[in-house]
C-alpha positions, -999 to +999 in steps of 0.1 A: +000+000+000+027+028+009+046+041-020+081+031-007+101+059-028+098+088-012+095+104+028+062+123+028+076+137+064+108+139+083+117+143+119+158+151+120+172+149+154+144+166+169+144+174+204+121+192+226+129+207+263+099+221+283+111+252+307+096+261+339+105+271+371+113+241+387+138+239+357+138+218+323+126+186+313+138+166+282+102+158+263+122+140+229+156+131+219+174+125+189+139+116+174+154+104+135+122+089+117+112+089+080+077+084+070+069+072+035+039+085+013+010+069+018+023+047+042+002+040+080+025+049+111+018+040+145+033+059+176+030+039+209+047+043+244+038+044+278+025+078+294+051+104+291+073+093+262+064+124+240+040+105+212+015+133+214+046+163+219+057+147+186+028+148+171+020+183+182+054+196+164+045+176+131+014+197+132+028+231+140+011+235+173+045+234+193+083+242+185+109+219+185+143+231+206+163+217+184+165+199+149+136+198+123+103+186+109+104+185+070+070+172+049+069+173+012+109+187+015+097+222+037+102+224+071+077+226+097+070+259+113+034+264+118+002+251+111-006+246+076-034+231+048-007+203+042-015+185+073-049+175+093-051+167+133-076+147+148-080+148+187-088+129+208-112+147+227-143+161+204-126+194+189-157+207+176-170+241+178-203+234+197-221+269+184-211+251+144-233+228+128-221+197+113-215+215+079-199+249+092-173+223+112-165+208+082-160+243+063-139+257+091-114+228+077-113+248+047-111+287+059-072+291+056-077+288+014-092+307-002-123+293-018-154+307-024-186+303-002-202+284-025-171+260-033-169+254+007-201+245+009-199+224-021-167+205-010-181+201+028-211+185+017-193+159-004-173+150+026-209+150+050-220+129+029-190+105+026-190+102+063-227+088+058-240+121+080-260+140+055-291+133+076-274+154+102-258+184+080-274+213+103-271+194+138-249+205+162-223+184+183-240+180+212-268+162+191-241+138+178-228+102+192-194+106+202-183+083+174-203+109+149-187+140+165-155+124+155-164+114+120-170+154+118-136+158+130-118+135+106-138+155+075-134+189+089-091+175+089-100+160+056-120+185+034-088+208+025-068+179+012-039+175+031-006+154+024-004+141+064-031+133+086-020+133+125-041+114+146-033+122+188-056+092+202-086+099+180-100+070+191-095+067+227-128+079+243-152+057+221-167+025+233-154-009+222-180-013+195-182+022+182-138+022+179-140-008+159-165+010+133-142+039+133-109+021+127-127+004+096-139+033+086-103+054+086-091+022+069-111+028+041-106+063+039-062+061+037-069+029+013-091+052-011-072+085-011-033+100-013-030+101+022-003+095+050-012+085+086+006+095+118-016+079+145-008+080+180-018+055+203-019+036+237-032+000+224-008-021+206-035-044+192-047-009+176-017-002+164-008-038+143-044-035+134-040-005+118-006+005+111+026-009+081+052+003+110+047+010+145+072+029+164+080+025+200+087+049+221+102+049+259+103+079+285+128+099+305+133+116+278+108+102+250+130+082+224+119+060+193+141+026+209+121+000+182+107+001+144+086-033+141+070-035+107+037-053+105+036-086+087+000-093+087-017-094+053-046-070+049-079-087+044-112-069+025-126-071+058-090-060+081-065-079+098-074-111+122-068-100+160-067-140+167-040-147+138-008-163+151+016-138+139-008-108+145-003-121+182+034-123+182+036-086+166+020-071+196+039-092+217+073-080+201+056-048+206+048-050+243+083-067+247+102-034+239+080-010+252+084-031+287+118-035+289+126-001+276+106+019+304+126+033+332+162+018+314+187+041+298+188+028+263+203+048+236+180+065+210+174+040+179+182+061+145+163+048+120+185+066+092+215+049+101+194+014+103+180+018+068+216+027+054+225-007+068+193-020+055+201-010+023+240-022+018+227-055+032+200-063+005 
């Protein structure tokens, strides 16, 4: 599925230090990852390893202290139309209805009224919530408040779509809709996925690469890429080797909490890769 020949975003020894007056904390180190177009990436961690400070830079929303975010070969400095984020608490403007969310998405270019309107009611309606184009949030499910979010993300075509968690506050039943339905959406459009997230069976569900990261400070210290075939109808929790991918998964993130393990770069193991093959 991921086009392999490119990176569609770039993190070069990134590092971020939070100030305050009990002095400084380390939040990331050394964080050297390349994410490939079109291609599904997993963050995962426990609490406190910088997956949503990462993700928070990629999107513009904080400043790294030191190296750089590049996507599409520019580096990241603010917000911009190249990138969505999806929350994971409901980020929608309560006093908007569903179809004045979805247009907000699209207020930084510069299309007409009617065009908005136009390109917010395809996306309603791809989301399956054209019933519901003038309801406001609070007369959504939580699971249809978050649809919103991933079209209002959507509508201005970006390259990246960050994902901090979008899923975390839904019930069992209505996350398992939504993961099928963001499966569908990367599989039918030129889009790349950064999703951050606390369950590894998520993650291998989901994801072509999962990176692990470990606290004190927040380090990328595994790559595991996901071996499991991709069915019509998604991968099968109770396969054997979809078990032993979270299990590799769990292994590192385990052993690496709390242990001073040197940053992983990912550069120097695909140079290595490379020469090998």
């Amino acid at each position: 599925m991921a086009d392999m020949s490119m990176p569609m975003m770039s993190f070069e020894k990134l590092e971020k230090v939070f100030e305050s007056s009990d002095g400084s904390h380390q939040a990331l180190a050394d964080i050297n990852v390349d994410v490939r177009r079109r291609e599904f990436v997993a963050l995962v961690g426990a609490s406190g390893c910088g997956k949503s400070t990462l993700i928070r830079i990629a999107a513009g929303l904080e400043s790294a202290s030191a190296g750089r975010v590049m996507v599409t070969g520019r580096e990241v400095s603010s917000p911009g139309p190249d990138r969505g984020m999806v929350f994971q608490q409901f980020s929608l403007f309560p006093w908007l209805t569903v179809k004045e969310n979805v247009m907000f998405g699209l207020s930084s270019q510069r299309h007409s009224r009617a065009t908005c309107e136009q390109i917010a009611s395809q996306w309603i309606g791809l989301i399956g919530l054209t019933d519901f184009t003038n309801h406001y949030p609070a007369q959504l499910s939580g699971g249809m408040q978050q649809r919103v979010a991933i079209a209002r993300a959507l509508a201005p075509s970006p390259k990246v779509l960050l994902m901090d968690e979008p899923f975390g506050a839904l019930d069992p039943h209505t996350r398992a809709r939504m993961q099928g339905y963001l499966l569908d959406i990367w599989a039918n459009m030129d889009i790349t996925v950064l999703f951050v997230t606390h369950d590894l069976e998520e993650a291998v569900l989901l994801a072509d690469r999962v990176l692990v990261l470990a606290p004190n400070p927040g380090r990328v210290v595994g790559c595991v890429d996901v071996p499991v075939p991709r069915r019509e109808d998604g991968r099968d929790r109770y396969d054997a080797v979809f078990k032993s991918t979270v299990a590799k998964i769990e292994s590192l993130s385990s052993v690496c909490q709390g242990q001073d393990e040197p940053p992983l770069d990912l550069f120097r193991l695909a140079r290595v890769d490379a020469a090998s093959s």
